[in-house]
C-alpha positions as CSV (number, residue, x, y, z in Angstrom):
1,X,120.7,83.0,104.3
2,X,117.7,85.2,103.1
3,X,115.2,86.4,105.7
4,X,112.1,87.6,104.4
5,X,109.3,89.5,106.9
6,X,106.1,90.7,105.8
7,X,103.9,93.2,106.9
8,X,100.7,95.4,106.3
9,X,98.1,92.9,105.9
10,X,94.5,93.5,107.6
11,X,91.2,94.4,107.1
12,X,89.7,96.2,105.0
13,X,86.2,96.6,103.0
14,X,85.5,96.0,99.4
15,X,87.1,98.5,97.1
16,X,89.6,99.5,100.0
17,X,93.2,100.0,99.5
18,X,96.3,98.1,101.3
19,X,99.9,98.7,101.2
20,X,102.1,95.4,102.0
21,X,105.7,95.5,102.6
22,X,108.2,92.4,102.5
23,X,111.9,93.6,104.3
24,X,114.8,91.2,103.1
25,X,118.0,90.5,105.3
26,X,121.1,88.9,103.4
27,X,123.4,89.7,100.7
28,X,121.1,88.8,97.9
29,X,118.4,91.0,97.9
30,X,119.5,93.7,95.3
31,X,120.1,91.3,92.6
32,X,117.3,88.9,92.9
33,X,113.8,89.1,91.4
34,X,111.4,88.8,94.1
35,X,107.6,89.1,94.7
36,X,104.0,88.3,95.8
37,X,102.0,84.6,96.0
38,X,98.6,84.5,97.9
39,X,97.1,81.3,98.9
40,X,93.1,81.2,99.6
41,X,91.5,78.7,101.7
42,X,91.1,75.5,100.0
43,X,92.5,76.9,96.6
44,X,96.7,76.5,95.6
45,X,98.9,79.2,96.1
46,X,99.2,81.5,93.1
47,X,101.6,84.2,91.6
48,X,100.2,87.9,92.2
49,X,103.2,90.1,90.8
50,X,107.1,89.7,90.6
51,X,109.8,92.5,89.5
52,X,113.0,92.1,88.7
53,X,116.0,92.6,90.2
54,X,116.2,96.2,89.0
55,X,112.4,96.9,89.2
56,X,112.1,97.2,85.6
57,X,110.5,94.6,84.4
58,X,107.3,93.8,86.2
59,X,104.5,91.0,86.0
60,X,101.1,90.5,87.5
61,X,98.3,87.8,87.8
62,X,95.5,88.7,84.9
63,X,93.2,89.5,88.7
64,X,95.8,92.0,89.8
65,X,96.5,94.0,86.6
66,X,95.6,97.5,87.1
67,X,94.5,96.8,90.7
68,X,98.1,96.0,91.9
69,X,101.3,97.9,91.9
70,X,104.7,95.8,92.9
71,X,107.7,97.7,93.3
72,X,110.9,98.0,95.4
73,X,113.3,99.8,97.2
74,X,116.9,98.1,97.0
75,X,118.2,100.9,99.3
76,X,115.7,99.8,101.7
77,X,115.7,96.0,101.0
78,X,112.1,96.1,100.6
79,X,109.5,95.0,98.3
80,X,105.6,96.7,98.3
81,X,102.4,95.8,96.7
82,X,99.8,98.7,96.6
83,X,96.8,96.9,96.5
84,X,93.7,99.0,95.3
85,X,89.8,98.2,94.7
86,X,90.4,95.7,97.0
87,X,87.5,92.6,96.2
88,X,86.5,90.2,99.0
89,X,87.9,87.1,96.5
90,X,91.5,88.5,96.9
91,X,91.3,87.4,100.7
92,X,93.8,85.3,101.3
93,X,97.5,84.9,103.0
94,X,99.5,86.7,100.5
95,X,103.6,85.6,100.9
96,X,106.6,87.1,100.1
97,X,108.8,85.4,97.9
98,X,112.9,85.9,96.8
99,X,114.4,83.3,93.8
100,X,118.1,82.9,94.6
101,X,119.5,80.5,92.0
102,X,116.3,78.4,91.4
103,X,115.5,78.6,95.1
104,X,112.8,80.3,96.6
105,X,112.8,81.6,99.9
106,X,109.3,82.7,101.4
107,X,108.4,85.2,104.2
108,X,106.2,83.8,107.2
109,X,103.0,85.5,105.2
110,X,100.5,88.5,106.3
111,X,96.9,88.0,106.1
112,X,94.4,89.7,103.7
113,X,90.8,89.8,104.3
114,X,88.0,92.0,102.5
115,X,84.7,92.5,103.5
116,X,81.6,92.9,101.1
C-alpha cells in the first residue's frame, strides 16, 4: 500500500514563494510517475505538474509554467513543487498524487492560500 503525506502549505502574500513536499511510503514510489492536483473552492480539481518516474519528463498546467517547478528525490521518496510569484487565484488545497497501474493514490492534501 502507498502512503502519501504532504506538507509545506501556508500563507503567503501575492508574488511570494512556497516549497511543498509529498513523502511516499511503499515499494512503488521510484518507478511511478507522481505529482500535483489543487482543488479551489467550488471549482474541480485540476492537474498542476507531474514527472515521471525518473524525473525526466515533466508537465505543468498552462497557469503553472514558469511559475512552478516539480521535481523529486527517489533517494528520499519525495516529490516538491517550488511554487513562485505566488497569485491569490492559485489558493487552493493542492494534493499529492502517485499512478500505480491506472490507480491513483492521493495524500490527505496541504492548504495554499495567497493574499493580495
Amino acid at each position: 500500500q502507498v502512503q502519501l503525506v504532504e506538507s509545506g502549505g501556508g500563507l503567503v502574500q501575492a508574488g511570494g514563494s512556497l516549497r511543498l513536499s509529498c513523502a511516499a511510503s511503499g515499494s512503488t514510489f521510484s518507478v511511478k510517475p507522481m505529482g500535483w492536483y489543487r482543488q479551489a473552492p467550488g471549482k474541480q480539481r485540476e492537474l498542476v505538474a507531474g514527472i515521471s518516474s525518473g524525473g525526466v519528463t515533466t508537465d505543468y498546467a498552462v497557469s503553472a509554467k514558469g511559475r512552478f517547478t516539480i521535481s523529486r528525490d527517489n533517494g528520499k521518496n519525495t516529490v516538491y513543487l517550488q511554487m513562485n510569484s505566488l497569485k491569490p487565484e492559485d489558493t487552493a488545497v493542492y494534493y499529492c498524487y502517485l499512478l500505480s497501474s491506472s490507480q491513483y493514490y492521493w495524500g490527505q492534501g496541504t492548504q495554499v492560500t495567497v493574499s493580495s
